[in-house]
C-alpha positions as CSV (number, residue, x, y, z in Angstrom):
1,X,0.0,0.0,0.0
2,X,1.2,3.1,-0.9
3,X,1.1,5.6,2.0
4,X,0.4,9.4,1.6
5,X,0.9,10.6,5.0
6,X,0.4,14.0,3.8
7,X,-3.5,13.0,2.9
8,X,-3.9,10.9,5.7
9,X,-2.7,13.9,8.1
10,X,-5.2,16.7,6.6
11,X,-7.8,14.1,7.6
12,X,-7.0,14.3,11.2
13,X,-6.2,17.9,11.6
14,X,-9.7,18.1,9.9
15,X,-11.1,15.4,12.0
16,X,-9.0,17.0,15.5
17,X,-12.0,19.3,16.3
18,X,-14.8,18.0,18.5
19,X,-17.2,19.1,16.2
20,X,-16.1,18.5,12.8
21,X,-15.7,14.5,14.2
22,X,-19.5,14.6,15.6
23,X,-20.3,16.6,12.1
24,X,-18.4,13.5,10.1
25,X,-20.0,10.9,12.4
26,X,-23.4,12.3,11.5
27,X,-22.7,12.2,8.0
28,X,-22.1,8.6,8.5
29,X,-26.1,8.1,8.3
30,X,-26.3,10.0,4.8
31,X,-26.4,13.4,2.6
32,X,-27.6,15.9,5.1
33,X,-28.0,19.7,4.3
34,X,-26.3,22.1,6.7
35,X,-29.8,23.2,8.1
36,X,-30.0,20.3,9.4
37,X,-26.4,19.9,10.4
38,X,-26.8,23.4,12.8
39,X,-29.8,22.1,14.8
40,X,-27.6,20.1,16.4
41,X,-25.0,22.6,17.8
42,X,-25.2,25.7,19.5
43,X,-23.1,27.7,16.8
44,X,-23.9,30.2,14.2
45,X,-24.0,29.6,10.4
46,X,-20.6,31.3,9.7
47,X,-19.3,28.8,12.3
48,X,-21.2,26.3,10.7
49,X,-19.6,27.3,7.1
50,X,-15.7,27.5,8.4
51,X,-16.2,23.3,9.9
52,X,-17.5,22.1,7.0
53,X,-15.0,24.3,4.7
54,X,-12.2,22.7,6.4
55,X,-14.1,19.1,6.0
56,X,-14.4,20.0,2.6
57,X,-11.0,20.8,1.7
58,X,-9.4,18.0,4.0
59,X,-11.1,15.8,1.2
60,X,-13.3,14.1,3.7
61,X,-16.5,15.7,2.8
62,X,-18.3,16.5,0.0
63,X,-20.6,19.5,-0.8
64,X,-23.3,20.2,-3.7
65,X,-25.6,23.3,-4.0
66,X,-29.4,22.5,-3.9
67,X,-30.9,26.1,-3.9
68,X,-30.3,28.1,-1.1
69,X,-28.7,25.6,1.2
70,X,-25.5,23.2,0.8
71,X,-25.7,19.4,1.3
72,X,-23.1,17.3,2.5
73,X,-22.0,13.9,2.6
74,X,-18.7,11.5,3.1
75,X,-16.0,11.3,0.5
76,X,-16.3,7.7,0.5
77,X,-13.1,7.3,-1.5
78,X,-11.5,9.5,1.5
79,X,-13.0,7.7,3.8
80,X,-11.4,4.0,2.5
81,X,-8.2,5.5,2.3
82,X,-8.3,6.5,6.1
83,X,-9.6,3.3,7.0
84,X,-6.7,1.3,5.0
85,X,-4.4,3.3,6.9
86,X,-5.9,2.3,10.5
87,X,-6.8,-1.1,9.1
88,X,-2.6,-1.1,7.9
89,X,-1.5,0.0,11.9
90,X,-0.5,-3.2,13.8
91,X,1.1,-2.9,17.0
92,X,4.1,-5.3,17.1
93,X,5.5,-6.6,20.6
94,X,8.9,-7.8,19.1
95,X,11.2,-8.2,16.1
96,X,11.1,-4.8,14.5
97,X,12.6,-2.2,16.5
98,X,14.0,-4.4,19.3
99,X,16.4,-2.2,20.9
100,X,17.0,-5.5,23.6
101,X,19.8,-7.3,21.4
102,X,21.1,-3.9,19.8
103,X,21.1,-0.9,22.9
């Protein structure tokens, strides 16, 4: 697998604010237009627009215009690529940096 760590860490700074994870987590159930999106958070729309900019950007998130209002929903290609790179992490208890036989 080729890594792009450069990707895979504009995910996290994108998904490193409290509300940009719930907003990704809710996208998890489908599109949803960012009226709905601000019911659930006591923030204003401009605060609303600067999350999902940075979601948008970070290439986790998608956007489309349908008349006044934006809907959103998961970059599923993004999404894979993230969860190749978790899937990839394997915590190893010996044998590749074991600094016993060598420090």
């Amino acid at each position: 697998m080729e890594s792009n760590y450069k990707e895979y860490a504009l995910f996290m700074k994108a998904l490193g604010d409290e509300t940009r994870l719930k907003i990704f987590h809710m996208l998890s159930g489908g599109e949803l237009c960012a009226c709905k999106i601000l019911e659930e958070f006591h923030i204003t729309q401009p605060t609303l627009s600067y999350h999902m900019k940075t979601l948008c950007e970070s290439g986790l998130v998608n956007g489309r215009r349908d008349g006044i209002w934006t809907k959103y929903s998961i970059n599923e290609k993004a999404l894979e690529a993230l969860k190749m790179l978790f899937n990839d992490i394997d915590v190893k208890t010996a044998g590749y940096f074991d600094c016993s036989t060598e420090c």
